[in-house]
N, C-alpha and C positions, 0 to 999 in steps of 0.2 A: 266424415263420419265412418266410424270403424265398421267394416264387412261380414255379419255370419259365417263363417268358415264349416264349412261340411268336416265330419272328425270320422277318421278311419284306426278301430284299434288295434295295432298291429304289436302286442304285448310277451313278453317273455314271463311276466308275473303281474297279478292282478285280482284284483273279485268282481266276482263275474256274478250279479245279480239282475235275473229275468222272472219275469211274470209269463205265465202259461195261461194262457184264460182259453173257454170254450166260447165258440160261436153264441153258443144260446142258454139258459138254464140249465142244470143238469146233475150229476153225481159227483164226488170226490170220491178219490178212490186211496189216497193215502192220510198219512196224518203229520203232523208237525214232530219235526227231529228226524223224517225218516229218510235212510240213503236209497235215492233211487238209481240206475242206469239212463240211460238216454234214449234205448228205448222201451223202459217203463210207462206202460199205461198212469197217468197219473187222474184222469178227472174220466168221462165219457159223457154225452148226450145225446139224444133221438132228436134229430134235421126233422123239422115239418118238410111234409111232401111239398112238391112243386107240381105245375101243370104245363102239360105239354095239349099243343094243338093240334089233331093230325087232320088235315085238308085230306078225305078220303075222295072226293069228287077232281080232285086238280091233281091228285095220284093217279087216277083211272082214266084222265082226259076225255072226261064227261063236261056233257053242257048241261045236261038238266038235274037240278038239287032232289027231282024225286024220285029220275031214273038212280040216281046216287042210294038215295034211302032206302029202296027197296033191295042194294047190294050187300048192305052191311050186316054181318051176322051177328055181329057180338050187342047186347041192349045194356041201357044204362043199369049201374048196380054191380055188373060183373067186374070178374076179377081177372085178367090178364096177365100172361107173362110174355118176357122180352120175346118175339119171334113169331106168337102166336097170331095165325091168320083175323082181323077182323075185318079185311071185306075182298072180295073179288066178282071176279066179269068172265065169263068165255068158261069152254069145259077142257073143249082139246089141248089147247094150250091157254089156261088162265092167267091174267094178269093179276096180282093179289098184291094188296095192302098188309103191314105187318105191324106188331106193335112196338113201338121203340125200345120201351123200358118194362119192367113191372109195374102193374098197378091196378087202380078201378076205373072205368070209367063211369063219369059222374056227370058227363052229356051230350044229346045228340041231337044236330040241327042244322039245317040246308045242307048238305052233303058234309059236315064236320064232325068229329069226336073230340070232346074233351077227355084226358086222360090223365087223374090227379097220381103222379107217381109214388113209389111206397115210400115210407121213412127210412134213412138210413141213419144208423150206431157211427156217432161220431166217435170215434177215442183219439184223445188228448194224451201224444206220449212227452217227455220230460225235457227231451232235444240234448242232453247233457247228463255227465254223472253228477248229482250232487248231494245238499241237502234238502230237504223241507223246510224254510223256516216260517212260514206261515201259509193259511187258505183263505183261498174268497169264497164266502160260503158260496153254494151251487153256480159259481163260476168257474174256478180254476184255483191257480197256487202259486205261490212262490220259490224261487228255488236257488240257491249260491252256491259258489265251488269258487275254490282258489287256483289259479293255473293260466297258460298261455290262452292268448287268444288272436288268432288272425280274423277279422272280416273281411268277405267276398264281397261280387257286385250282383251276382250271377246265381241261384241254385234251384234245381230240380223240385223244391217241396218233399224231400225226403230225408229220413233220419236213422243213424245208425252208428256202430261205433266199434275199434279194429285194430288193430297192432299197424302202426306204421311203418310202409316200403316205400324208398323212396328210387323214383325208377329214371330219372332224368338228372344225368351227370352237369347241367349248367342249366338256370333258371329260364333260358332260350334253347332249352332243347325241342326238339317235336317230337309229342309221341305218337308210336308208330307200333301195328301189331306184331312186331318182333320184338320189343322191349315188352312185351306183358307174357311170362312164363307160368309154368303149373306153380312155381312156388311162390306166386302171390299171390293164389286163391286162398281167400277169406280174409285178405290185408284193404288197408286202404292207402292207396296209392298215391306220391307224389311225383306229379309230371311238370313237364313246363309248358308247351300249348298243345292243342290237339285238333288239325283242320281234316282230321281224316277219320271219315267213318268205321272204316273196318278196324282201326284202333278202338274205339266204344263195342262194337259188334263183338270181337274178342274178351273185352272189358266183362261183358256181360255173360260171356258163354262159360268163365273159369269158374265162378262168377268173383267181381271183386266185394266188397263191406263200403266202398268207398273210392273215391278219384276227387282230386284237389287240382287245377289247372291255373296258370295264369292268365291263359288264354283261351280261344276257341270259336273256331267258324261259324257264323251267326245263322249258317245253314245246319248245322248239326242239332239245332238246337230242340226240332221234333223229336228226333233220335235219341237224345239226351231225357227228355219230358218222360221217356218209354223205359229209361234205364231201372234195373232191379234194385239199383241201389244209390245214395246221394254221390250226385257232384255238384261242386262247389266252382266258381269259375272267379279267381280273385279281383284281376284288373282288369278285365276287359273281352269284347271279339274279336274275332281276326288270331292273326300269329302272333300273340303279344305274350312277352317273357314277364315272367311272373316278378315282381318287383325283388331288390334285394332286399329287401328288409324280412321280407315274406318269407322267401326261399330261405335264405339263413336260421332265420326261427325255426319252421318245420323239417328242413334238413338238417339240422341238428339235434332233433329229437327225435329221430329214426328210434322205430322197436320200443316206443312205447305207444301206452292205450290212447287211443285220440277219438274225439269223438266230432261227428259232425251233425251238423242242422241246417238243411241245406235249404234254408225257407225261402221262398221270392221276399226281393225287400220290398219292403212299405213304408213310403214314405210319412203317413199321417199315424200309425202306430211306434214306426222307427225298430220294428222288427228287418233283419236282416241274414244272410246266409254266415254261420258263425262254424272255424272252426277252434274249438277246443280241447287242450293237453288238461286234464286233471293235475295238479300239485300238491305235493305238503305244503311246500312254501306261504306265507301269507301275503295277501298284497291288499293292496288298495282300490276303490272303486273310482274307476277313472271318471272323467269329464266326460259329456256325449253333444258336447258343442263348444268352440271358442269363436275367436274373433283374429282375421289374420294379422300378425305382426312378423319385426323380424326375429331372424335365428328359428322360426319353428321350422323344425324338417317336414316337407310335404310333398306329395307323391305327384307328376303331372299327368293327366291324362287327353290323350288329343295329339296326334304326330305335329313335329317328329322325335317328340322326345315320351312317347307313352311308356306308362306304367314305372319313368325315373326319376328315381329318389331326390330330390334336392335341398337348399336350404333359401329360405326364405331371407331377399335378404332388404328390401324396402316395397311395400303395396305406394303406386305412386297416388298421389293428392287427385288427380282428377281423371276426365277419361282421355285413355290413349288411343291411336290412331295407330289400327294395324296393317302389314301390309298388305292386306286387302281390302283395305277402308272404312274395314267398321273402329264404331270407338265405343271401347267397351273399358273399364273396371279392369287393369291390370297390376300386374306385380312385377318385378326384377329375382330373377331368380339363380342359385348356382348350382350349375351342374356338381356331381363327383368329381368332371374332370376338370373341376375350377370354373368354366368359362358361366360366365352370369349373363342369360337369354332372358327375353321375354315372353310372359306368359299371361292369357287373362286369367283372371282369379276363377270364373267359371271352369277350368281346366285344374285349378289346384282342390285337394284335398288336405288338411292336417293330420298325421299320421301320430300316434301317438297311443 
């Protein structure tokens, strides 16, 4: 029986249609036919509040829920902001409870506060330059653009968009804070992996529009969450070189506008970290799943052959026995350098 095959599109020309939608009900904020940027506001919405619990009795390492009650300043109804004292113990040196977030509280009981947080303005930007070519009412929109497209595996939830530099002379270079200079402040950068923080620290202080990696230490990865601007991380953690297909595509299109979207991927929406070159060119709207066969070129992931390009050249009929003894769903595969390894299917991707 023929195998779902995960599809990775790693495009030089293409159409490139995504749906934007908001969390919740909400506003449109443009209209059909219209060219946005990527990061254009296109829809907004107000987040219903959440509620936070704060254990004000097991914060003051109290036993009794009425020695607690009688500490707490703040009554139900009020309005709070982040910081503000709502309970404390002692004069000389007080111990004090704070509030986490802004908001009301909306109850108080056995030494507890409930604290319903304020709404925040969600805005929905466009993630890409394109068109408008239709809206979901009080949802969201639609949006197309003809142009290159690489997908990541990997991104920060940020968007933005920049003249491309490309700062890594071999798609296994590591970057490193002497490769990032005053002249690629306000660029977005192409590297090949990056296991070192004071590279990102740098990143951030020039500041960049952007960083594209093929790799990247699975420890950076709070560091990265904190960055001012998206990165994208293509094939994987660790020291791993950005595949060739990847690197060819966007080092070739050095110096021009590139935009990125550096969203966590999701599996059950099949949003993904995208980056995209804008084109005149017209293309086609690709496939977003096949089935493996052979001749398709597909990317392996998993040592020791990570993040390389190969060609598919028979998925065998039943399960094989690897040499570690499990028996999983494999394929026969050929390297660039001809030699044809084995790989389980779970390790391959369809690149295309």
């Amino acid at each position: 029986m023929p195998m779902l095959a995960p599809v990775t599109h790693i495009l030089p020309v293409t159409l490139i249609h995504r749906i934007r939608r908001l969390p919740t009900n909400g506003r449109i904020l443009v209209r059909t036919n219209q060219k946005v940027k990527a990061t254009d506001i296109v829809a907004e919405a107000h987040q219903e509040g959440r509620h936070i619990l704060v254990n004000v009795r097991r914060a003051l390492g109290l036993a009794s829920t009425k020695e607690t009650d009688s500490l707490i300043e703040r009554k139900v109804g009020e309005k709070v902001q982040k910081g503000d004292v709502i309970a404390r113990i002692g004069r000389a040196m007080p111990r004090v409870v704070r509030a986490p977030e802004n908001g009301e509280i909306v109850a108080s009981n056995n030494g507890q506060l409930l604290l319903e947080v304020e709404s925040k303005l969600f805005q929905l930007r466009a993630g890409f330059s394109g068109t408008i070519v239709d809206l979901l009412p009080d949802r969201g929109v639609i949006i197309e653009a003809h142009g290159a497209l690489v997908q990541g595996m990997w991104g920060n939830n940020q968007i933005d968009q920049g003249l491309l530099m490309v700062a890594a002379q071999t798609a296994g270079e590591a970057l490193t804070r002497d490769r990032l200079d005053v002249s690629m402040r306000g660029a977005v950068i192409l590297g090949g992996y990056c296991t070192n923080a004071d590279a990102l620290k740098r990143a951030n202080e020039l500041p960049l529009r952007g960083l594209i990696l093929g790799g990247m230490a699975a420890g950076l990865i709070p560091q990265a969450n904190k960055l001012g601007f998206p990165l994208i991380v293509v094939d994987g953690f660790g020291p791993v070189p950005m595949n060739a297909a990847a690197f060819k595509l966007l080092s070739t299109n050095e110096k021009r506008e590139i935009c990125l979207n550096a969203a966590p991927w999701n599996l059950s929406s099949g949003e993904r970290p995208e980056v995209i070159i804008p084109l005149s060119v017209e293309g086609e709207l690709p496939k977003e799943t096949d089935e493996f066969k052979p001749e398709q070129v597909v990317r392996i992931q998993g040592a020791p052959y990570t993040s390389q390009i190969a060609t598919l050249v028979r998925v065998r009929p039943w399960l094989t026995t690897l040499p570690n003894g499990l028996r999983v769903p494999a394929a026969d595969v050929r390297l660039e350098s001809t030699e044809v390894v084995l790989v389980p299917l779970a390790n391959l991707d369809v690149l295309e």
